[in-house]
N, C-alpha and C positions, 0 to 999 in steps of 0.2 A: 311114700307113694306119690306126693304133692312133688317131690324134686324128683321124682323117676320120670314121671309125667311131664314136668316141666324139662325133665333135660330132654326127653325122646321127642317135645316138639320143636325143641332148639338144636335139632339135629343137624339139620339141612341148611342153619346158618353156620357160614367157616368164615374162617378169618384168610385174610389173602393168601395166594398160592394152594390154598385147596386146603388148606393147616384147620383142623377142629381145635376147639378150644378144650384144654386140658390144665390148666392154672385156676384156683377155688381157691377162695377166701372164709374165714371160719369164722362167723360174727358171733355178739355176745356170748360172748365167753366172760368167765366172772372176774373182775380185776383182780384178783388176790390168788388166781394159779399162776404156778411159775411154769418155766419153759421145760422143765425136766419132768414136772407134772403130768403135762398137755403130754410130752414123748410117750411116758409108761398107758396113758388111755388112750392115746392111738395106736400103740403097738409095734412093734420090733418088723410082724411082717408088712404091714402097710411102708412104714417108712420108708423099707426097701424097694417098692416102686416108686420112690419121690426123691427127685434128684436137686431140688429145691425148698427149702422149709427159710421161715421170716415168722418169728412173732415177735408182736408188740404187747408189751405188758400195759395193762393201763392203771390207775389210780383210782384213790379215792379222795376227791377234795371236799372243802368246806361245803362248796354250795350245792355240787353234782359231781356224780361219781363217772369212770372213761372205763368201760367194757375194754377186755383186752380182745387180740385179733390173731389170728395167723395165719399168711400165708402157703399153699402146697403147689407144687408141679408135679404131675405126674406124670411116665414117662408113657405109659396105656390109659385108653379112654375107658376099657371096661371096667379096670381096675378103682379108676374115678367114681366109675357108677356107683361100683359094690359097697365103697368109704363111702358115698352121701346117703346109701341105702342106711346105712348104720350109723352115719352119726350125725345128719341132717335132724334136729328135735329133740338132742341128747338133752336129758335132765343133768344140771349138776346144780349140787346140794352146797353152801358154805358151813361156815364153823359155826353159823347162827339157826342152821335149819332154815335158811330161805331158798328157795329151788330158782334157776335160771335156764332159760331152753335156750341152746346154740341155733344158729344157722348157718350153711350151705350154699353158698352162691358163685358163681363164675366170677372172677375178678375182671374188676372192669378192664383190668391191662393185662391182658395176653403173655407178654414179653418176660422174661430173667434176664439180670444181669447175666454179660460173659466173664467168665475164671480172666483176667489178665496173665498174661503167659512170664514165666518167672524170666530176672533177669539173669544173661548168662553169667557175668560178671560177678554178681554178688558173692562177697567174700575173698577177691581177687585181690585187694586193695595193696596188698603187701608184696604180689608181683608185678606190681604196676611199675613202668618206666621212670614216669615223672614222679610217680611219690615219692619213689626210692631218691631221686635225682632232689628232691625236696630236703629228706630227712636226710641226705648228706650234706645241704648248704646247711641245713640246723649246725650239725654236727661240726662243720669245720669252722674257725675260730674269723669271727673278721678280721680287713685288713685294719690297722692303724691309720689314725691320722697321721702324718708328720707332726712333728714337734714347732712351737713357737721357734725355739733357738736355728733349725736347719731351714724353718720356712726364711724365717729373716736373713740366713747367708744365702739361699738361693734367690732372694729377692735382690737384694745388694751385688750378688754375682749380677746380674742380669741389667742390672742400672750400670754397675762398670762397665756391659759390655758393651752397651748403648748410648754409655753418655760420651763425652767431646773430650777431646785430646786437652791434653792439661799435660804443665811441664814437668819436667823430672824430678825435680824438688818435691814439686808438692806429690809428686805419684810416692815419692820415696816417704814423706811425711802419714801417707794415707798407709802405704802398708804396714809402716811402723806401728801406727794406731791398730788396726785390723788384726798384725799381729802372720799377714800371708807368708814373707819369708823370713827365714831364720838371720841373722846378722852374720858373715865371715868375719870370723877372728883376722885381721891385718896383721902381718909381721913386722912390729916395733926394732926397727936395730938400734935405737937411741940406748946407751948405757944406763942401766935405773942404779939410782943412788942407794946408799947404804942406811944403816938405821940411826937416825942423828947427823945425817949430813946435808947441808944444806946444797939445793938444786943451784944448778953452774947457770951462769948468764947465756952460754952459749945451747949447752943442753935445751933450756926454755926456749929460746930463737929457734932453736933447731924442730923442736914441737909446731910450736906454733906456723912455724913454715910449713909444715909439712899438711896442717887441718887446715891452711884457708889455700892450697893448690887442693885440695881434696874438694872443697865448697867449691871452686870454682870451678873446676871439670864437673860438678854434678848437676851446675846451673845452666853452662854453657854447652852441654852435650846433645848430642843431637841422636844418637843410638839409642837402643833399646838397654833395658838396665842388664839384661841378660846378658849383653854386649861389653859391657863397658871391664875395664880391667879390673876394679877395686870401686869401694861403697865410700860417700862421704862420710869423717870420722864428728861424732857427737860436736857441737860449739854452744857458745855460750847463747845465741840468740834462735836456738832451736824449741827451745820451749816456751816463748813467744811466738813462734810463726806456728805450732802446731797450736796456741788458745785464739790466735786470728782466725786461722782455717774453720775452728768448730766452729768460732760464735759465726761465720761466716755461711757456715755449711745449715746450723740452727735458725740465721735469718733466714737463709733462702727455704729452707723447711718451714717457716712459722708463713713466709709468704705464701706459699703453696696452699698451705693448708687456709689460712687467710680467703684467696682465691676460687678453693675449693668452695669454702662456705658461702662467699657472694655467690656463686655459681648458682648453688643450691639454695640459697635466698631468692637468687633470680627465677628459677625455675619453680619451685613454689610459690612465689610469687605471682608468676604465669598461670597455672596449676589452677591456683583461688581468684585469679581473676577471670578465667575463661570459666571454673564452677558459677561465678554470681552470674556473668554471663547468660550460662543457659539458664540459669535459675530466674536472670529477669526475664529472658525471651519465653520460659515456660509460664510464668506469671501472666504476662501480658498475654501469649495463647489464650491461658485461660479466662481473663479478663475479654478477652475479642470474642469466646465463645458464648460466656456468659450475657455478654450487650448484643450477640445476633439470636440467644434463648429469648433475653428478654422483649427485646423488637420485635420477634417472631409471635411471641405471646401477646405482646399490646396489639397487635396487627389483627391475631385471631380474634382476640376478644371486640377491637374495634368492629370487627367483619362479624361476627355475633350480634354486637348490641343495632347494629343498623339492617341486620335482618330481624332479630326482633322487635323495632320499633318498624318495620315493612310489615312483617306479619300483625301487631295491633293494630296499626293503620289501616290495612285490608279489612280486618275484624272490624273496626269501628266504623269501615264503609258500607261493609255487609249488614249490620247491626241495624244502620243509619235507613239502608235499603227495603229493608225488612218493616222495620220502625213506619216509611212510608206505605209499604205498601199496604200493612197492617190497616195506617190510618184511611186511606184509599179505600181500603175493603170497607171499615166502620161507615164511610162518608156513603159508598154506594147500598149497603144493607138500611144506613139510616133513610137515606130516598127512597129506596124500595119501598121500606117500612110504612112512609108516609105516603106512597102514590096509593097504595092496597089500603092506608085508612080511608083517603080521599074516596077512591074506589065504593068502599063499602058506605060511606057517606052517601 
């Protein structure tokens, strides 16, 4: 009767837009019902006008126990009425025989959550463009590095291509080493000797004529080897000019690299002297800010202590003031005192 009452004279209060309040909250309720509980003694038909249900279970602690709660929305206001007509006071009983009465009341907030509207997508994931485009780079194998051995001949290709004309000799010595062209077989016409027989004087001459006009059209030539008619044939001081060339080619590499590392000494070097650098110009910052704190603060406190010896001053002038006129009063009371005995004399 008390919440019929109360709601028929919270009629004519609505919430904005002309909206009545139809959302009720279900106080103490006993901590120990569950939410499946609360459904079966509200009822199958009631629920079905309530488009909105929220309970909170509560506890029982050490020190004090939390009444559970529930939220309702209903989607009719008379339908609201009729649920607080009947459960507005409800007794409930626990498993100890202690009785509990619920209550009934408007929840202080109006409002429900809204449903968020499903995503269209969800579940799509495997006709998606870029997944797909995804689990195909899984699937295909990466590329390779190159290998140490192909990077070092396209490296060495690339310094041939770039470095300075060097003469025929030595080009001839480098491909030998590298291993670039294959050697042409020459055709010997000199007669080879038989087995046990000793080489003719003239045979030999005839040899040896033959390897040093070969050296010296390979010294003196001035075409491209592609050019040239025949390759000089193997001598004796070939295998010296190719241990000059490496240890040659080994100094100028040990230099390089030599050069490299001064480089690099020089440059961190740099590096650790522009770091102390800032690190003294930040030092000294900080030192310049700390001596204008400190100045700053002797300055305040100077400006302190000579307003407060201004303020005792004034005090001990006021005091001093006082002190007189004090005495002034005593000196005119004392005359007074003595004209009025004169007087009465």
């Amino acid at each position: 009767i008390f919440f019929r009452l109360f709601m028929h004279m919270s009629q004519p209060t609505r919430l904005g837009h002309g909206k009545t309040k139809t959302k009720i909250v279900i106080r103490h309720l006993p901590w120990s019902i569950t939410e499946e509980k609360l459904r079966d003694v509200i009822g199958e038909d009631v629920l079905n006008a309530v488009d909105y249900f929220h309970f909170d279970k509560g506890k029982q602690g050490s020190k004090r126990k939390v009444d559970s709660r529930c939220v309702l929305h209903f989607t009719e206001v008379e339908r609201l009425y009729d649920f607080a007509d009947v459960f507005d006071g409800k007794v409930f009983v626990d498993q100890k025989g202690r009785e509990q009465v619920c209550r009934v009341e408007y929840a202080p907030f109006q409002r429900t959550p809204k449903t968020r509207a499903t995503d269209s997508r969800k579940g799509t994931i495997e006709e998606d463009a870029d997944f797909l485009e995804f689990c195909k780079s899984l699937e295909s194998r990466p590329e390779m590095a190159p290998s140490a051995e192909k990077w070092l001949e396209e490296k060495e290709e690339n310094e041939a291509a770039h470095s300075t004309e060097v003469s025929p000799l030595v080009q001839e010595l480098m491909d030998r080493r590298w291993g670039r062209h294959t050697r042409q077989e020459k055709y010997d016409d000199t007669p080879k000797k038989r087995k046990g027989e000793k080489e003719s004087t003239r045979s030999r001459d005839k040899t040896h004529a033959h390897k040093d006009a070969d050296l010296e059209e390979a010294w003196h030539a001035e075409k491209p080897r592609w050019k040239r008619r025949e390759e000089p044939q193997d001598w004796k001081g070939e295998g010296k000019e190719k241990e000059k060339i490496k240890e040659g080619k080994e100094r100028e590499r040990e230099k390089e690299t030599e050069k490299e590392r001064e480089r690099e000494q020089e440059r961190e070097k740099k590096e650790r002297e522009q770091r102390e650098q800032e690190e003294r110009e930040r030092r000294e910052r900080k030192e310049q800010e700390k001596r204008e704190r400190d100045l700053a603060d002797k300055e305040r406190k100077e400006k302190e202590r000579k307003e407060k010896e201004q303020k005792e001053k004034e005090k001990a002038q006021e005091r001093e003031k006082e002190k007189k006129l004090k005495e002034e009063r005593e000196e005119r009371e004392r005359e007074e005192r003595e004209r009025l005995e004169k007087e009465k004399k």
